[in-house]
N, C-alpha and C positions, 0 to 999 in steps of 0.2 A: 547620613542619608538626607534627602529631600523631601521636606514636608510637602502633604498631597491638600493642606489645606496653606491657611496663611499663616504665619509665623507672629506672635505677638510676644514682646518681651518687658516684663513689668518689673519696676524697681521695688524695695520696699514692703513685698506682698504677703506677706506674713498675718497683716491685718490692718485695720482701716480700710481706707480707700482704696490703698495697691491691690490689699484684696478681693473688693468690691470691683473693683475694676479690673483683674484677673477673671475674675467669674463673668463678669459681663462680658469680657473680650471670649470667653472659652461657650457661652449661652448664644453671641452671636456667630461663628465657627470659626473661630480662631483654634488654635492647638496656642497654648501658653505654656514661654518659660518665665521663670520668675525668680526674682533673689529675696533672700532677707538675711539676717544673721543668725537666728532662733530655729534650729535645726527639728526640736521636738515641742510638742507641747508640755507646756509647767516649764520650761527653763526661759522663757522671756520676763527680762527684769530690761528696766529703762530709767536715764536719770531722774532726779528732781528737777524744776524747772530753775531753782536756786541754791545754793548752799551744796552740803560736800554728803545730805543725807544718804542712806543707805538708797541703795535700788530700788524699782517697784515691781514687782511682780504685776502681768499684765498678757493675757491671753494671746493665743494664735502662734503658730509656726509654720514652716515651709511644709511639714507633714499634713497637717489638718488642709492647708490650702491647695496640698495636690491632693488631695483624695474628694476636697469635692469642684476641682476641676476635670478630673475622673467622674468622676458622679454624673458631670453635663455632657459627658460622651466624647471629650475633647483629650488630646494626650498633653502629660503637665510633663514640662522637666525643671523640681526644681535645686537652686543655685545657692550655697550660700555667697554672700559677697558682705564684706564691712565696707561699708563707703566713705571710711577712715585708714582704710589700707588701699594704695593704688594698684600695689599688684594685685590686690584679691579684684580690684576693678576690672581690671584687663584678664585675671583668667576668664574671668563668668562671660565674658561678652565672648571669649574664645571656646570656651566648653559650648556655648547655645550653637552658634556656628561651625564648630566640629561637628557636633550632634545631629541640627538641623537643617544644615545649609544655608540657611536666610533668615535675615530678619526685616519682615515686612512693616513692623509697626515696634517703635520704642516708645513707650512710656517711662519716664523720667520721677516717679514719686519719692525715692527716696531719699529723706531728709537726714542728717546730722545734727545729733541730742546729742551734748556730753555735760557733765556736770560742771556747771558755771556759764552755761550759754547767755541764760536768762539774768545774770546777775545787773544791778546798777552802773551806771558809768562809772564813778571813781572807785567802783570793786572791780570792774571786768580785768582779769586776768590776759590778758595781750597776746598770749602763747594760746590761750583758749579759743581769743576771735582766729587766732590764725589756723588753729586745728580745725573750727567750724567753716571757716570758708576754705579750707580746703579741702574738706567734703563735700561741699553744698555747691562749687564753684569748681575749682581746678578738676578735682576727679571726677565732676559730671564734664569737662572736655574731655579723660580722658574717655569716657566710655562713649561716647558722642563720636573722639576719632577709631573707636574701634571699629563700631559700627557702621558708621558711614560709606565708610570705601566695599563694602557688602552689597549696600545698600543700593550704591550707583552699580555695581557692576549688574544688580540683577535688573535693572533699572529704576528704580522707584522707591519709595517708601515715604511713612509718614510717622513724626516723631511730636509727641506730645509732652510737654514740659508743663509740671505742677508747679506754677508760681505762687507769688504769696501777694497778697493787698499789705502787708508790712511791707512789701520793698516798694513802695508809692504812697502810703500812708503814714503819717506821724502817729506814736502812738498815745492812748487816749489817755493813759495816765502814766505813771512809773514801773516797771516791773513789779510784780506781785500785787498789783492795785487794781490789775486790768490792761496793763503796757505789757513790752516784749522789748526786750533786752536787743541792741545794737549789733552783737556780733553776729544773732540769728537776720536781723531785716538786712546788715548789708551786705553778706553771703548770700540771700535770697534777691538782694536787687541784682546784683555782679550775672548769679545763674540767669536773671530775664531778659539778658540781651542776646543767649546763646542764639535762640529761636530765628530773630532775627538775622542774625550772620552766619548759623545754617541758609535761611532762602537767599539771602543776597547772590552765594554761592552755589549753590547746588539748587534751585529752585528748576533750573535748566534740564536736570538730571533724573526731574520727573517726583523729585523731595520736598517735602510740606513737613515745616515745623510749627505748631504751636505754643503760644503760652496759657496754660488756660488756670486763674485761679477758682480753687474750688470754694469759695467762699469760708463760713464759719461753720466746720465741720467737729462737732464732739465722737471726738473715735474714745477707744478702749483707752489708748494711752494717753489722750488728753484729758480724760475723766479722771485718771488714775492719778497725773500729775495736779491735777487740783488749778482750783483760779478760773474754773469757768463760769460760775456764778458772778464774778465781778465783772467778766467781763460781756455776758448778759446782760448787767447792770449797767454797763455802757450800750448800749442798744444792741447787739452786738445779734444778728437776728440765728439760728441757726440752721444748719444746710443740711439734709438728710444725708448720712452716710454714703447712701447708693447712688446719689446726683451726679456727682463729679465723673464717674462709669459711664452711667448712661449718657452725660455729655460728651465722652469721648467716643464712642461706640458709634455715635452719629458722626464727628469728626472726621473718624477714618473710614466712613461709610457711605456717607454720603454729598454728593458733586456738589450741592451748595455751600459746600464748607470750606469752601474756596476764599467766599466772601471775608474770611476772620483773619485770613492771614496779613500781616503785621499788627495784629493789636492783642489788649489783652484781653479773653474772651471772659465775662463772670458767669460760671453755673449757674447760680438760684437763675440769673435771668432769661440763660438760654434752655435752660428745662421747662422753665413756666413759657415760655412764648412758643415752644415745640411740643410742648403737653408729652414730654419724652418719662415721666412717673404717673401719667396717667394709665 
């Protein structure tokens, strides 16, 4: 069937940001679908940022985040999807599309954790960086060509891509000191060029991609994972949870937001300069 409002499809929404930014797309009248891999509550575990430690347990799943995009009066459907398997890639973007017809707005959040992401350079494991950027890169094109051809046909849409200041940034010390481990920042540069060779192409078509980094965001799973204290200690300022949402909701919402397309847009500054948490 054909959604009677606008179609919004979030990566990753289980918790953090995806989920903040679910709830903000379903508060401003979107109807949301959303993936993550963590199907109920109490079964999300996520790796260490090093070493071959045990899992973390670590709140939220697709249950908890449809019921309170229900709650905001909007209808949820949600997906699971590993963004380490391509085909679960390509169903989820084909399930929203059977179900809803369109997808007016993609958001792009979801990242690839596996154990040994974050490790040092002469430990990183090679088959590791390759499994990482082929979640964080290769299979966000495919879900990117899922979508798209929907997209132009119904004319338009607008897709927001969660970059990272790792993939333009050195980092400030070594892994586990307050650094970030190589195989994550060059899968996250590779993903920041999709944005732009969406508009090059499709910009015609009536298609708006951003890059927008959400600055230094402390979610559940990076609390969980540990190392934010050090990297505080590198000035490292921190970015409300809810920031990154509310900068997108303006994104796909409103005409001046024209203005950001080819660059990389940072939260903290375009929240503070739009008083968009006031």
């Amino acid at each position: 069937m054909t959604a009677t409002r606008p179609v919004a499809l979030v990566t990753g929404a289980s918790r953090g940001i995806g989920r903040r930014t679910a709830l903000a797309l379903a508060a401003a009248g979107h109807d949301v679908a959303f993936t993550a891999r963590t199907v109920a509550e109490g079964e999300g575990r996520i790796p260490p940022r090093q070493g071959t430690a045990a899992a973390i347990p670590v709140p939220g799943s697709l249950e908890r985040t449809r019921a309170e995009i229900e709650a905001l009066g909007a209808r949820a459907l949600p997906v699971r999807m590993d963004l380490l398997d391509r085909g679960s890639v390509r169903a989820a973007a084909r399930t929203v599309l059977d179900a809803w017809g369109r997808v007016d707005v993609l958001v792009n959040n979801a990242v690839a954790h596996i154990p040994g992401t974050h490790e040092r350079f002469l430990d990183l494991d090679v088959d590791v960086a390759e499994q990482v950027a082929a979640g964080n890169y290769l299979n966000q094109i495919v879900l990117l060509q899922a979508v798209l051809p929907a997209m132009v046909q119904q004319g338009g849409g607008t897709i927001v891509n969660l970059c990272s200041g790792s993939a333009t940034s050195d980092p400030p010390a070594p892994p586990g000191e307050g650094g970030w481990g190589v195989a994550y920042s060059a899968s996250k540069a590779a993903f920041g060029r999709l944005a732009g060779a969406v508009n090059a192409e499709y910009r015609g078509h009536g298609i708006r991609a951003f890059n927008l980094d959400p600055g230094f965001v402390v979610t559940d799973a990076g609390a969980a994972r540990g190392g934010i204290d050090a990297l505080k200690g590198k000035g490292f300022e921190a970015t409300p949870e809810e920031a990154p949402g509310a900068a997108i909701v303006w994104l796909v919402t409103h005409p001046e937001a024209e203005r950001f397309l080819g660059r990389v847009i940072w939260t903290p500054k375009l929240v503070a300069e739009l008083g968009l948490l006031d």
